[in-house]
C-alpha positions in Angstrom: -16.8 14.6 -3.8 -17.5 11.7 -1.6 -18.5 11.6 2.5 -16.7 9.0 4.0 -19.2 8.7 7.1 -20.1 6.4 9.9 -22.1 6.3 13.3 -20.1 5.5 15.8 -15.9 6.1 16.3 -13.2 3.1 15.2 -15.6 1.6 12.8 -13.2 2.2 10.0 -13.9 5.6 8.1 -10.5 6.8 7.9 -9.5 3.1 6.4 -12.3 2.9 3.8 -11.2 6.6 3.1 -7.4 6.0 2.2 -8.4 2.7 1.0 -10.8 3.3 -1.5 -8.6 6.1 -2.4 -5.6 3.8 -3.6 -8.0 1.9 -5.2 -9.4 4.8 -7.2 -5.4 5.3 -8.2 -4.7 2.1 -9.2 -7.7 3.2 -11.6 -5.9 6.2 -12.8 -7.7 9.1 -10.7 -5.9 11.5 -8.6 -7.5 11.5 -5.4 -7.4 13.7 -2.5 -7.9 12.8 1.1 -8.9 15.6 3.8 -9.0 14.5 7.2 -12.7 16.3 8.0 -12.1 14.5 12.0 -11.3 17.8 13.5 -11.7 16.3 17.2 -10.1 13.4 16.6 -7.7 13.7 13.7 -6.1 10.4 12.2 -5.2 10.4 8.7 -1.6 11.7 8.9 -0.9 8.6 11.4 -2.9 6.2 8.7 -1.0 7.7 5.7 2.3 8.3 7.3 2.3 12.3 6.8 3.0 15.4 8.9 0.5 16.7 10.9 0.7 20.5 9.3 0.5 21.9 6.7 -3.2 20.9 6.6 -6.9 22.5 6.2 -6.1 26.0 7.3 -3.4 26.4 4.9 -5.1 24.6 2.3 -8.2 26.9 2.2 -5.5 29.9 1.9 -4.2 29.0 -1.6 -5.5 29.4 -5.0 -5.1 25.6 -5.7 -5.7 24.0 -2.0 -4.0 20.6 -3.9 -0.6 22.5 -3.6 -0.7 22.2 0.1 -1.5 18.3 0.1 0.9 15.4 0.6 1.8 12.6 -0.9 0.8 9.5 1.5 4.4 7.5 1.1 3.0 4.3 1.7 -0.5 4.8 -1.2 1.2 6.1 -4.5 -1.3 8.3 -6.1 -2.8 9.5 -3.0 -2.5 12.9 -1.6 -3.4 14.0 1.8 -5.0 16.9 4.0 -4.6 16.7 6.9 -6.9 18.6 9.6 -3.6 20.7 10.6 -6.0 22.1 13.9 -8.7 23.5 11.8 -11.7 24.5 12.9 -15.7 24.2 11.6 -15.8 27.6 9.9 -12.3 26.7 7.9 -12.9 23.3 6.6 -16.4 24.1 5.6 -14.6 26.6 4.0 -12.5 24.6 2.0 -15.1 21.7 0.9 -16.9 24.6 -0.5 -13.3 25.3 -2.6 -13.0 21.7 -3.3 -16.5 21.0 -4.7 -15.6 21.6 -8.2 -12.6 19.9 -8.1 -12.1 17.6 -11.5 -10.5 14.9 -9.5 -11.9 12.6 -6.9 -12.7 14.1 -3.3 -12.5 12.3 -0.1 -13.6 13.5 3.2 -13.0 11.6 6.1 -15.5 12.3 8.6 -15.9 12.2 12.3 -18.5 10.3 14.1 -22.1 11.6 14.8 -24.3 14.6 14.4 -22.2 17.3 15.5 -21.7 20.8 13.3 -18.7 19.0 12.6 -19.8 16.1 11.0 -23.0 18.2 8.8 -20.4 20.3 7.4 -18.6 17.4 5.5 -22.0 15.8 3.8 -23.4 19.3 3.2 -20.4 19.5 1.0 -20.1 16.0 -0.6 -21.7 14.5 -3.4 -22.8 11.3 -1.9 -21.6 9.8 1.0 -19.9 6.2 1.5 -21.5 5.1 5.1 -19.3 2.4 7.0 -20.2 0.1 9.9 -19.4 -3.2 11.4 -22.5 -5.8 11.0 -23.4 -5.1 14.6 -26.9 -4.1 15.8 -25.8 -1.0 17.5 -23.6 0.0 14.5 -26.1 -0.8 12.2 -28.7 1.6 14.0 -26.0 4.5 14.2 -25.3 3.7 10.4 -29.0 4.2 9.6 -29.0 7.8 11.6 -25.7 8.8 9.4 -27.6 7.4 6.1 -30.6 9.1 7.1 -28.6 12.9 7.6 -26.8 12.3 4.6 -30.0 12.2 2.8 -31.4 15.3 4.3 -28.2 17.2 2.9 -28.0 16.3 -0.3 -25.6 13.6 0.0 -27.0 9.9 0.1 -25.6 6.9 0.1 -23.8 5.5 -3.0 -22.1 2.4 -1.2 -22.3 0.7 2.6 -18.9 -0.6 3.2 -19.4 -3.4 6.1 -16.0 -4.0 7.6 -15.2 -7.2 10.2 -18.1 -9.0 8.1 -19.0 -12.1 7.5 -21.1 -11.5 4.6 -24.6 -13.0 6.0 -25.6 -9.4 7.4 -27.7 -7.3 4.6 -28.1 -3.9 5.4 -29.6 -3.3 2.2 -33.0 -2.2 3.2 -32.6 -0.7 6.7 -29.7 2.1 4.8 -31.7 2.5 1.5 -28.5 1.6 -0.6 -28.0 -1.5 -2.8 -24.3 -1.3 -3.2 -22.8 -3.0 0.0 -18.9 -4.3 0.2 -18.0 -6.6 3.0 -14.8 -6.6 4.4 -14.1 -9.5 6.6 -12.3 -9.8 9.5 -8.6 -9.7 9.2 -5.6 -10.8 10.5 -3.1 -8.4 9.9 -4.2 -4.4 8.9 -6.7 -3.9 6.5 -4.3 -1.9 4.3 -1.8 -4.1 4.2 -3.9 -7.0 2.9 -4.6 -8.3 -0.6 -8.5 -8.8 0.4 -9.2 -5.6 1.9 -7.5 -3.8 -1.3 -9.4 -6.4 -3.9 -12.7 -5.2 -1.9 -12.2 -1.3 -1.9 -11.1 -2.2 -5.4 -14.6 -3.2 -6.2 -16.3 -0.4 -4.3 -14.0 2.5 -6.2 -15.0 0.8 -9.6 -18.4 1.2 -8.8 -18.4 4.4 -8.0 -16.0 5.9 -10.4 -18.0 4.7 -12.7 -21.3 6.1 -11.4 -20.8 8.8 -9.5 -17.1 10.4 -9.7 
């Protein structure tokens, strides 16, 4: 199960998330997506799914996958979306979805909040995304450092609106960074941003999936 984590709001979490999840189909996996954002839930507008039935109806069900939808746009992905969940519930349901045989996405909100422990306390490792940006960066570095203390660390930094001069190598403690540059149209809909979450899902299907 992979943490799909960042400092600060809008620096592309929910992106990375679905995209590294249709990269991880292309590859043959099954992957699940659950919208862990419970303040500010985005996934069914990214994916193109209904708001409900979500997290609390997931958690419900002997096989929380039942409840999931395809994202029309990815093939191969499925989606949870938060559905108005609370803490209590989707920590609930990470815990159900831990031993899942397929890969696990959680998109998570920004922060330190109870919110945004439950996710990595969950997870496997955790994918942290940032822009190259100071501020990012240092935010980045407080998400890294959390995701360590719960048993989650860093398996990839995926550095979106990049250039590819910034290395964030040393301040996050992870060696497996993906830039994403700055784009003209949406990231999803580009053959660059899929070639680059392509080469970040390969990595860590490989190693840690």
């Amino acid at each position: 199960m992979l943490a799909i984590a960042g400092g600060k709001g809008g620096c592309g979490k929910t992106t990375t998330a679905v995209g590294l999840a249709r990269a991880l189909a292309s590859l043959g996996a099954s992957p699940l997506v659950v919208d862990g954002d419970l303040d500010m839930p985005d996934l069914h507008h990214r994916t193109g799914v209904d708001r409900t039935p979500g997290v609390a109806a997931a958690v419900e069900r002997p096989d929380p996958r039942t409840v999931a939808q395809p994202a029309g746009r990815f093939p191969g992905v499925d989606v949870l979306p938060c559905g108005g969940a609370d803490t209590a519930t989707a920590a609930a349901l990470y815990e159900r979805l831990a031993d899942d045989t397929e890969p696990v996405l959680l998109d998570c909100p920004a922060g330190a909040s109870a919110d945004a422990v439950a996710p990595l306390r969950a997870a496997d490792r955790t994918v942290v995304v940032s822009t190259p940006r100071e501020r990012s960066l240092r935010d980045a570095a407080k998400t890294a450092a959390m995701a360590r203390q719960l048993d989650a660390p860093p398996a990839a930094v995926v550095l979106v609106r990049s250039d590819g001069r910034t290395d964030p190598s040393a301040l996050l403690n992870c060696r497996e960074i993906v830039h994403i540059p700055e784009l003209s149209e949406p990231a999803l809909e580009t053959e660059e941003s899929a070639a680059r979450h392509l080469q970040c899902a390969k990595s860590l299907f490989k190693r840690n999936i």
